[in-house]
C-alpha positions as CSV (number, residue, x, y, z in Angstrom):
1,X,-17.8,6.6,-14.3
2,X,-17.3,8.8,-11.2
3,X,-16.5,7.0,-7.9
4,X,-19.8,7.4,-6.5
5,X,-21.8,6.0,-9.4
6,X,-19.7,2.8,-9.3
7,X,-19.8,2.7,-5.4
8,X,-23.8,3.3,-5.7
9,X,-24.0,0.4,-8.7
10,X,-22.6,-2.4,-6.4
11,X,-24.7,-0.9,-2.9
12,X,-28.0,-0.8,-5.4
13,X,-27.3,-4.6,-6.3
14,X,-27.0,-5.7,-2.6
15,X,-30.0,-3.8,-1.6
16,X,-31.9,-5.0,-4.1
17,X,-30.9,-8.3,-5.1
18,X,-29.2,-10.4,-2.5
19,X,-30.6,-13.6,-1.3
20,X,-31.7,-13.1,2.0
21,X,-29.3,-15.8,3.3
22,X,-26.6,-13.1,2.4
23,X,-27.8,-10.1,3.4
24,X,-26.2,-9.8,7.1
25,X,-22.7,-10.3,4.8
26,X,-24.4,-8.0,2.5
27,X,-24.7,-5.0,5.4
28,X,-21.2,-5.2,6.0
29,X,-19.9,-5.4,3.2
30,X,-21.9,-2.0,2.2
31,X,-19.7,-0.7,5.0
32,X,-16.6,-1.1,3.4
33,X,-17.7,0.5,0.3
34,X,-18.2,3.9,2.6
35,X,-14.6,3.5,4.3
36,X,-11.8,4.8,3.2
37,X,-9.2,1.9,0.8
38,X,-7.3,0.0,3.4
39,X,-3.8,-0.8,2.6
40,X,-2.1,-2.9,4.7
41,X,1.7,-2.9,5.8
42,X,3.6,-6.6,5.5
43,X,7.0,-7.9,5.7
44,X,9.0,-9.8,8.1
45,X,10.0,-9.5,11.2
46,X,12.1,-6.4,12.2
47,X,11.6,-5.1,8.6
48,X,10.6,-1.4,10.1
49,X,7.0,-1.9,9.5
50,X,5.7,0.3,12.5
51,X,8.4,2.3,11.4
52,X,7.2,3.1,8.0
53,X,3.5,3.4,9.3
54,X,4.0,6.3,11.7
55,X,6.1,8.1,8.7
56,X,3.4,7.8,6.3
57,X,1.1,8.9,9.0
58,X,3.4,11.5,10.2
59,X,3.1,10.8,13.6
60,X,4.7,8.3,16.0
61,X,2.3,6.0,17.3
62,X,3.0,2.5,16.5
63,X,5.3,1.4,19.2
64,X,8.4,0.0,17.8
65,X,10.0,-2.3,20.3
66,X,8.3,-5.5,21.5
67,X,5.3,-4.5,23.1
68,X,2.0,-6.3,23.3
69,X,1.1,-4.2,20.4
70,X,3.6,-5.3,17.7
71,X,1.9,-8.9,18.0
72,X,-1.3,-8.3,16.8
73,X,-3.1,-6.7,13.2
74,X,-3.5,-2.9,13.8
75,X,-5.9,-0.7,11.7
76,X,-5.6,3.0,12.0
77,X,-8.5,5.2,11.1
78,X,-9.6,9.0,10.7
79,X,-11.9,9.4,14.1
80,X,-12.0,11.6,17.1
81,X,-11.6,10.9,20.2
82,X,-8.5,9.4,19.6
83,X,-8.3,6.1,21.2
84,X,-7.7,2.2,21.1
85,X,-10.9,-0.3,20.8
86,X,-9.6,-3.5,21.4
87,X,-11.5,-6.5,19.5
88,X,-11.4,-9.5,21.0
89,X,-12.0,-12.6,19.3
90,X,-15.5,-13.0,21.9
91,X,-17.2,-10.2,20.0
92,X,-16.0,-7.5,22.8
93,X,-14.6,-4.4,22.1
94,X,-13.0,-2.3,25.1
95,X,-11.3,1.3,24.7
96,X,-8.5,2.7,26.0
97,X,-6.9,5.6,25.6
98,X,-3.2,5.9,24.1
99,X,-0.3,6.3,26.0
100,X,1.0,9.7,28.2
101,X,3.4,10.1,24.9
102,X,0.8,9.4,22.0
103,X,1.6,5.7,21.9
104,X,-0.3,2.7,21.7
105,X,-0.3,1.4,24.8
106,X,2.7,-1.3,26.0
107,X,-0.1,-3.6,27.4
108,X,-3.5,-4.2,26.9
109,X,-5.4,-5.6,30.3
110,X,-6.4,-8.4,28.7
111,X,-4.9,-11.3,27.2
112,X,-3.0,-11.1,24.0
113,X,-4.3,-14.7,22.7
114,X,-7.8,-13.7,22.8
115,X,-7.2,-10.4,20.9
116,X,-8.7,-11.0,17.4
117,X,-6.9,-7.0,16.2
118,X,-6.4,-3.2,17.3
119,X,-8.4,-0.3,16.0
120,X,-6.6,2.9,16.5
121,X,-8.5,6.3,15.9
122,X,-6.6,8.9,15.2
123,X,-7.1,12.9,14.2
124,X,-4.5,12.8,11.6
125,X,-5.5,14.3,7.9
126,X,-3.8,11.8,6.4
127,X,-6.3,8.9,7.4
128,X,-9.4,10.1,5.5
129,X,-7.9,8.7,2.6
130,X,-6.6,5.6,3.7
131,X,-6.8,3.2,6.4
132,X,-3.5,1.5,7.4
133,X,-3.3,-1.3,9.0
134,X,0.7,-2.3,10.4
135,X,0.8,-6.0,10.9
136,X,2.7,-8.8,13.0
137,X,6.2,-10.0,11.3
138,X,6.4,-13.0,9.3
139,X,8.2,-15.7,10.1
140,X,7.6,-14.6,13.5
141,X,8.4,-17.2,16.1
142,X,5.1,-16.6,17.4
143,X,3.5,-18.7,14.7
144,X,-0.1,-17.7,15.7
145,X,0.8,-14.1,15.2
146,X,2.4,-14.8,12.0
147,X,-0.8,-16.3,11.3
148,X,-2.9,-13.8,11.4
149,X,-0.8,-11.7,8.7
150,X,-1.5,-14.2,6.0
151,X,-5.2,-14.7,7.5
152,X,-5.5,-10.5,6.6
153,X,-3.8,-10.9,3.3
154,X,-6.6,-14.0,2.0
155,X,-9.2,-14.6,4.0
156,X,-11.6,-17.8,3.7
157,X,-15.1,-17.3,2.1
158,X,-16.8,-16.3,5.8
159,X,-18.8,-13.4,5.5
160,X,-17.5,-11.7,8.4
161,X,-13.9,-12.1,7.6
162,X,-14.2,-10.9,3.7
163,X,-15.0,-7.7,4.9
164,X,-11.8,-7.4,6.5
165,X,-9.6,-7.7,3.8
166,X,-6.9,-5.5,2.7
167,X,-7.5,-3.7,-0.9
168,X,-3.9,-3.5,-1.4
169,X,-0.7,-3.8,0.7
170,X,3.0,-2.1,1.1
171,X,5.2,-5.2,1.4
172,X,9.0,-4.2,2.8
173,X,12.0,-6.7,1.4
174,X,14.9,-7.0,4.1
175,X,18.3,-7.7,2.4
176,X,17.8,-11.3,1.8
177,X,14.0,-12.6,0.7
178,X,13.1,-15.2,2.7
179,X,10.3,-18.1,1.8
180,X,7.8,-16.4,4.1
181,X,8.1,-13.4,2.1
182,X,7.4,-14.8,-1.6
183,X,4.2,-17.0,-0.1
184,X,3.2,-14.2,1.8
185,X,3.4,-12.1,-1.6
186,X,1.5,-15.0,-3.7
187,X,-0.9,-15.4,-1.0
188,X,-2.1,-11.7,-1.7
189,X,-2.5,-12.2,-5.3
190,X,-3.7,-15.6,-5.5
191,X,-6.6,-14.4,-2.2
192,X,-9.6,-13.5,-4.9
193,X,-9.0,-16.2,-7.7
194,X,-7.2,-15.6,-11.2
195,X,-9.3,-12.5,-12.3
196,X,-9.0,-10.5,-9.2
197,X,-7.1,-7.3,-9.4
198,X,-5.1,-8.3,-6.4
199,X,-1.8,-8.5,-8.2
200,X,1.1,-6.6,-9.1
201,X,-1.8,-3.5,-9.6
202,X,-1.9,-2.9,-6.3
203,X,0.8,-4.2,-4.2
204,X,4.1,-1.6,-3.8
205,X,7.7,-3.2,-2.7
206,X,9.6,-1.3,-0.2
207,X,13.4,-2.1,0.4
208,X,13.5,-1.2,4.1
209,X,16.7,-0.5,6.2
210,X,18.2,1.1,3.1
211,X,21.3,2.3,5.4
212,X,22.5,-1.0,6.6
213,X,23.5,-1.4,2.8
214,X,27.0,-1.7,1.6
215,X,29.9,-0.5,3.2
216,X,29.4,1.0,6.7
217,X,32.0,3.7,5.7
218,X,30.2,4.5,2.5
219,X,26.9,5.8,1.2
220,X,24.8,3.0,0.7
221,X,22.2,4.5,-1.5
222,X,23.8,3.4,-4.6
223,X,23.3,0.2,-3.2
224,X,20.3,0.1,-1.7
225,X,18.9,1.2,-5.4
226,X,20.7,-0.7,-7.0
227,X,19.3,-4.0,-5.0
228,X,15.7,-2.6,-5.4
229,X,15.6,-3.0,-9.1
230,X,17.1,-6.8,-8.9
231,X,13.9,-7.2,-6.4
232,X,11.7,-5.4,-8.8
233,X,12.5,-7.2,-11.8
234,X,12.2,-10.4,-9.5
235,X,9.0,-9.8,-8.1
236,X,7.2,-7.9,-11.4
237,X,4.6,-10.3,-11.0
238,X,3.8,-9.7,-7.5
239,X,4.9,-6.2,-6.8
240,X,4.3,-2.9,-8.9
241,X,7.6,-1.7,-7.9
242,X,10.5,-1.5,-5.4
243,X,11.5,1.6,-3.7
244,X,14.6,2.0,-1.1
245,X,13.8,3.5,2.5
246,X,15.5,4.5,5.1
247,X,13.0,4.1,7.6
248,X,14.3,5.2,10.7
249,X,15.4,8.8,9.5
250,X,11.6,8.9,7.8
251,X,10.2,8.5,10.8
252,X,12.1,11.0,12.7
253,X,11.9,13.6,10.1
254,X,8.2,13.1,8.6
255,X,7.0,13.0,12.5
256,X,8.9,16.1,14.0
257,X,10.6,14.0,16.7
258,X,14.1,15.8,15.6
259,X,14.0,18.9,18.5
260,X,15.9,22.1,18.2
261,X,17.9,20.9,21.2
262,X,19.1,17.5,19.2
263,X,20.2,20.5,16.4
264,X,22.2,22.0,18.9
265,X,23.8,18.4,19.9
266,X,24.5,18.0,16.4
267,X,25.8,21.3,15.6
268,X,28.6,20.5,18.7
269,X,29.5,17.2,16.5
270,X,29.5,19.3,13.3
271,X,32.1,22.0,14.5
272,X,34.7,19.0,15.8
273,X,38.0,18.6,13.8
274,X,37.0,16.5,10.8
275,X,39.4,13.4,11.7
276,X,38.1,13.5,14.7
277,X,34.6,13.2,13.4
278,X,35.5,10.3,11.4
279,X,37.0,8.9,14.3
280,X,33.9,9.1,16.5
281,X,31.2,7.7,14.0
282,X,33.5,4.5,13.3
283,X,31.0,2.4,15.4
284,X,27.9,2.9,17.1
285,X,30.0,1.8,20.2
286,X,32.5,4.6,19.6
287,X,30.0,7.2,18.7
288,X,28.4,6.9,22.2
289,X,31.6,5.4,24.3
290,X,34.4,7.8,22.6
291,X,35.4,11.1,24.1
292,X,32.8,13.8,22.5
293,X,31.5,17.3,23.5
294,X,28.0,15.8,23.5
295,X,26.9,13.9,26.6
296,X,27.1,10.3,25.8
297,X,22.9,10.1,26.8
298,X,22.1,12.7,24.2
299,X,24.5,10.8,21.2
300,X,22.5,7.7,22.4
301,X,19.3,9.7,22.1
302,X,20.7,10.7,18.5
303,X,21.3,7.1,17.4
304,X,17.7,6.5,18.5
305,X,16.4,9.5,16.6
306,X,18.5,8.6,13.3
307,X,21.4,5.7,13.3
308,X,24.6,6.6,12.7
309,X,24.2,7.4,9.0
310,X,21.0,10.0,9.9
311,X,23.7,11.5,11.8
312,X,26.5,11.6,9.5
313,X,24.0,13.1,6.9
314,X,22.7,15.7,9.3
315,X,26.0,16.9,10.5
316,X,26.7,17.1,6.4
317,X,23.4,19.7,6.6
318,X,24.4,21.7,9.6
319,X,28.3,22.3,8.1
320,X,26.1,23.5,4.5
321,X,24.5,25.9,6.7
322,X,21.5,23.7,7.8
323,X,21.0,25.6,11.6
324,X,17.9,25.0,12.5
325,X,15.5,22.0,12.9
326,X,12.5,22.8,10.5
327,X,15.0,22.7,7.4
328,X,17.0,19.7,8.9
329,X,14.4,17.9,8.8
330,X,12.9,18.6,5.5
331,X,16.5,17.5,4.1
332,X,16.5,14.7,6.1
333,X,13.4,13.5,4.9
334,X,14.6,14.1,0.8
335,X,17.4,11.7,1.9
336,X,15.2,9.2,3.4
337,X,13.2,7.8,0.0
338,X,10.0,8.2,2.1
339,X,8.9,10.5,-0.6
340,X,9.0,7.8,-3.4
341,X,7.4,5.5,-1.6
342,X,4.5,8.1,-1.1
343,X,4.7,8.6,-4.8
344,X,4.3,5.0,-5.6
345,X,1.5,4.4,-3.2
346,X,-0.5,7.9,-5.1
347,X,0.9,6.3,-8.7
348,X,-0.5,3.2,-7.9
349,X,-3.1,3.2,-5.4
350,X,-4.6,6.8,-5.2
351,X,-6.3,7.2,-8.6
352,X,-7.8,3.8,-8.4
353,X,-9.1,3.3,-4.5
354,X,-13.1,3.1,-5.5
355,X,-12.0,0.2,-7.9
356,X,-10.0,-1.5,-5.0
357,X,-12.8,-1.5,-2.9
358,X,-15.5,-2.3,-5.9
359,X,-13.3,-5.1,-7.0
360,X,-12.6,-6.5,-3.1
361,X,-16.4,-6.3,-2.6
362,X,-17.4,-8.1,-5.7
363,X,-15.0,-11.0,-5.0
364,X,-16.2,-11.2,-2.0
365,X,-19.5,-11.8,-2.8
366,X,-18.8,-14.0,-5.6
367,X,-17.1,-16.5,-2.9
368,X,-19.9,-16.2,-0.4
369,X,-22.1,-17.0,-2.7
370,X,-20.8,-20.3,-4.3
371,X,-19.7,-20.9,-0.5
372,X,-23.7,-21.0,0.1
373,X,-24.7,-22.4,-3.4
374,X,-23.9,-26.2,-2.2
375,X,-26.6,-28.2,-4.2
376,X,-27.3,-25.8,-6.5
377,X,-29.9,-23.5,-4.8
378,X,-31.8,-21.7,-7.5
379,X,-31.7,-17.9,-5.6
380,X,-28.1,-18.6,-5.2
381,X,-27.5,-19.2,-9.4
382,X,-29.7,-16.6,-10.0
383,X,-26.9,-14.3,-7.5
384,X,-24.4,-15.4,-9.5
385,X,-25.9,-14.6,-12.6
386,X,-26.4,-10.9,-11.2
387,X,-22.9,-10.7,-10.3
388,X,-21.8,-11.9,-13.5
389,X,-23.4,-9.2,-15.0
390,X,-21.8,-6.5,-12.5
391,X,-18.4,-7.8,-13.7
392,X,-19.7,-7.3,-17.4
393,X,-21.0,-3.7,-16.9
394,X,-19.4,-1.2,-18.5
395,X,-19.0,0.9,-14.8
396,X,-16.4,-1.6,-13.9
397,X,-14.6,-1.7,-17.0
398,X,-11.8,0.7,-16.0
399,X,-11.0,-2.1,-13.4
400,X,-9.9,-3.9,-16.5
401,X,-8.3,-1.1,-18.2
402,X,-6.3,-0.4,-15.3
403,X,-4.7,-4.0,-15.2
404,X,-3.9,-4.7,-18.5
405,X,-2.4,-0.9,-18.7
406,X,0.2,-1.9,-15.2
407,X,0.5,-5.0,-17.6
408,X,2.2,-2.8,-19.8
409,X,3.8,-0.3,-17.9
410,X,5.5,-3.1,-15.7
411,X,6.8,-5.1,-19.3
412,X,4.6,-8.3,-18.4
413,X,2.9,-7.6,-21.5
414,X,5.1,-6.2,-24.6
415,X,2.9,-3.5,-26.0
416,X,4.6,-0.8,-28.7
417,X,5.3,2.5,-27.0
418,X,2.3,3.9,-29.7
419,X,-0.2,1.2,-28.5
420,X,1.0,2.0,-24.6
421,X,0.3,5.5,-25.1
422,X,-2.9,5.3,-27.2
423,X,-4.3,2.5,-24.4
424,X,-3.2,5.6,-21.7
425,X,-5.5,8.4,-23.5
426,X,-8.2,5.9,-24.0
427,X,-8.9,4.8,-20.4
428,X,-8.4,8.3,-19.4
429,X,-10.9,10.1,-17.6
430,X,-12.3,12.9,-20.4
431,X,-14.7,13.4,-23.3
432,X,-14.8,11.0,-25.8
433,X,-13.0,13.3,-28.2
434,X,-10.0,13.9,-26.0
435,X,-10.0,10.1,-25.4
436,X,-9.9,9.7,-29.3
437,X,-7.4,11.7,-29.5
438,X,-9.5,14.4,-31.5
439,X,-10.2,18.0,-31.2
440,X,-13.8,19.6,-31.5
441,X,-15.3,17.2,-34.9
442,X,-18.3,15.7,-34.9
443,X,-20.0,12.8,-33.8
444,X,-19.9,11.2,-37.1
445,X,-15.9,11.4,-36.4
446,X,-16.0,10.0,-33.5
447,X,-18.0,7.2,-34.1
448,X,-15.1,6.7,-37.4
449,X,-12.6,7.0,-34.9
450,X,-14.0,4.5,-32.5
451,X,-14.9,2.3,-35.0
452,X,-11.4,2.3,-36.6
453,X,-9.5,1.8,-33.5
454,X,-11.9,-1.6,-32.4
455,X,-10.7,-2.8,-36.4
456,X,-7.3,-1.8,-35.9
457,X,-7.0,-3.8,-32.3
458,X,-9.1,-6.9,-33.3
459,X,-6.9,-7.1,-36.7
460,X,-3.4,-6.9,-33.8
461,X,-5.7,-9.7,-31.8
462,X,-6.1,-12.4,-34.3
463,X,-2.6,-12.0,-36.7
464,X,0.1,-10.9,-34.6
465,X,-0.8,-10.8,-30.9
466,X,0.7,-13.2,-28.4
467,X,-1.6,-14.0,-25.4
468,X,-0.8,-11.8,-23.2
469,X,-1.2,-9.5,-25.8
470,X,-4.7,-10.9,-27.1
471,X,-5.8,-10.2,-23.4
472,X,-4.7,-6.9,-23.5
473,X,-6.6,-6.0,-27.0
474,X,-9.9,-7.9,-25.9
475,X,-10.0,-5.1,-23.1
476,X,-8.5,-2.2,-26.0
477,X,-11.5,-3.8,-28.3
478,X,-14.4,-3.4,-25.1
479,X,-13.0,0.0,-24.5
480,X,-14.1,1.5,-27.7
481,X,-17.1,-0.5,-27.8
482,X,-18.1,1.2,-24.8
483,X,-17.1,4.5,-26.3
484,X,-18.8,3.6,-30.1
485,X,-21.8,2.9,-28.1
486,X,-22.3,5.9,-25.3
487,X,-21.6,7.6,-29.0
488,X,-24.7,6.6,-30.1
């Protein structure tokens, strides 16, 4: 079913059908089926989350040092004029505009305590797609700030909190995995209750601060790749997979802060005598201290733009011929990993956005209403009967096909590779004869061919299939029963 219908399915039921003692809940959360999926950015503190946010946006606008900002939940949106609304927790919102430099702005005006989150609006493409939202580290020492990560991640059954959950998140691993980071990570998927597709579905690892791996004196992508597949295999359950970033370099070279005049810096460092080079990039403490023919301001200005190993790798550019800062940047940026963690969030997230939101706003009105069902109001059963039957429609089906498929994908479930690929043609978008697997026959055929493959699965269900497995097939089984039936 296209996006819309299943969007329009869950509005009409809301309009229509809610008890009235729901419908305030009910108007907003028919908001967040018009907004764009909201992902939200999580990890611990001084992980490079703001980093990685104005990367993926392109843009530097989250502040990255310890500003007023960093402390609180910040959602950026598509809007113009570009500004700041600042919600307090009173109900007040107050705009300001960003900083001279297209920041958020190092201080607020009002106090940070009574700041319930930041709304940024900004005219960047990349936003009418997806919301993100950069959050406050975990494990901070500011425990209340902390707090409201995990209050994001799995909010309570209050109307007006539900409709500000996250659909899905980007979660960044530092070298070690701390406590905070595993409860943060089963807080996400345990927020909607065991069916909910908040799970490994939609939830991406990153492996931030991919240059601070290994030997100082080495390359440490090997290792940084390496020590994302330990965290992937470790987290399967909670994570769809782990990709290594180097965030800093990202940033700089997705959001053009690289200048032509930082080139010409670095072309000076490129054209010294190659032990001398060595030499100079030893320490950070050498590389701006140490006798150079770059001003030490400007190498300080370079270690801001790109660390020491951004600079070794664009030096490598420039001596390849790299000479101006258009291109450096593009290589930069293929050296970064930004672009498979952009490929991971399309893989995982983009084809599948109208079921997040579908699937966040039938949860959430599953909770409010056995919230409000204390003693067993009769509207209330009769809700939850109505809902029920959303969940059974065939419009949100695909939300099951798409888990138990990840299931598979991931190895939580072992499938064959000739079931795996005959599950990926079936919940595929198409006619029903490229989804059987047939070319132009007749319905007749296709009914056979449904027919057969609801046999052939509930035979695998009940003599060989494990449970996992048996889950799996139950969805296989309603899949062609859809199909057998919109045959008819």
């Amino acid at each position: 079913m296209p996006a819309s219908e299943l969007i329009e399915r869950v509005s009409t039921l809301m309009a229509t059908r809610a008890p009235s003692a729901l419908q305030s809940e009910c108007t907003q959360l028919e908001r967040r089926l018009r907004e764009p999926v909201r992902v939200a950015i999580v990890g611990p503190v001084n992980s490079g989350k703001s980093t990685l946010v104005n990367a993926l946006l392109g843009q530097r606008v989250a502040p990255t040092n310890k500003s007023e900002c960093t402390r609180l939940v910040t959602w950026f949106h598509y809007g113009h004029p570009q500004r700041v609304e600042i919600e307090t927790d009173a109900g007040v919102v107050k705009a300001v505009p960003l900083s001279a430099d297209g920041f958020l702005p190092d201080t607020l005006g009002v106090p940070v305590e009574s700041v319930r989150g930041l709304h940024c609006y900004l005219a960047n493409e990349s936003l009418k797609d997806v919301t993100l939202i950069d959050t406050p580290g975990l494990g901070s020492v500011h425990a209340d700030y902390s707090a409201s990560t995990t209050e994001l991640l799995a909010l309570g059954a209050n109307s007006s909190e539900a409709a500000q959950r996250a659909d899905a998140i980007v979660f960044l691993f530092n070298q070690a995995v701390m406590q905070d980071d595993y409860a943060a990570l089963q807080l996400f998927k345990e927020a909607g209750g065991p069916d909910t597709l908040q799970s490994a579905a939609n939830a991406v690892g990153v492996l931030s601060k991919a240059d601070q791996l290994g030997d100082p004196m080495g390359d440490p992508w090997a290792v940084a790749v390496e020590l994302a597949g330990q965290y992937a295999g470790r987290f399967e359950a909670e994570v769809s997979s782990v990709v290594p970033v180097i965030g800093l370099v990202a940033e700089t070279s997705e959001a053009a802060a690289l200048m032509e005049r930082d080139v010409q810096h670095l072309a000076k460092l490129a054209a010294m005598e190659e032990k001398a080079f060595s030499r100079l990039v030893w320490s950070t403490d050498r590389f701006v201290s140490a006798s150079a023919p770059v001003e030490p301001d400007d190498r300080e200005r370079l270690l801001d733009l790109l660390d020491m190993y951004g600079v070794k790798r664009a030096v490598g550019f420039i001596r390849d011929g790299v000479t101006a800062a258009i291109p450096l940047r593009r290589e930069l940026s293929g050296v970064s990993g930004i672009a498979q963690v952009k490929k991971s969030l399309m893989r995982f997230l983009g084809p599948q956005d109208h079921v997040l939101k579908v699937r966040s706003v039938i949860d959430s009105l599953e909770r409010m209403a056995y919230a409000a069902n204390r003693g067993g109001r009769p509207e209330m059963d009769a809700w939850l009967a109505d809902i029920e039957e959303l969940r059974l429609d065939p419009a949100l089906h695909p939300v099951y096909e798409l888990e138990a498929l990840h299931r598979c994908y991931v190895g939580r479930v072992q499938m064959s590779p000739e079931q795996i690929a005959e599950m990926a043609q079936l919940f595929a978008p198409g006619s029903a004869a490229n989804r059987l697997g047939l070319g132009d026959v007749s319905t007749p055929a296709l009914l056979s061919a449904a027919q057969a493959g609801m046999n052939r699965w509930q035979t695998f269900r009940v003599t060989r299939a494990d449970p996992g497995q048996a889950a799996v097939a139950r969805v296989v089984i309603r899949s062609y029963q859809i199909l057998w039936k919109e045959l008819q």
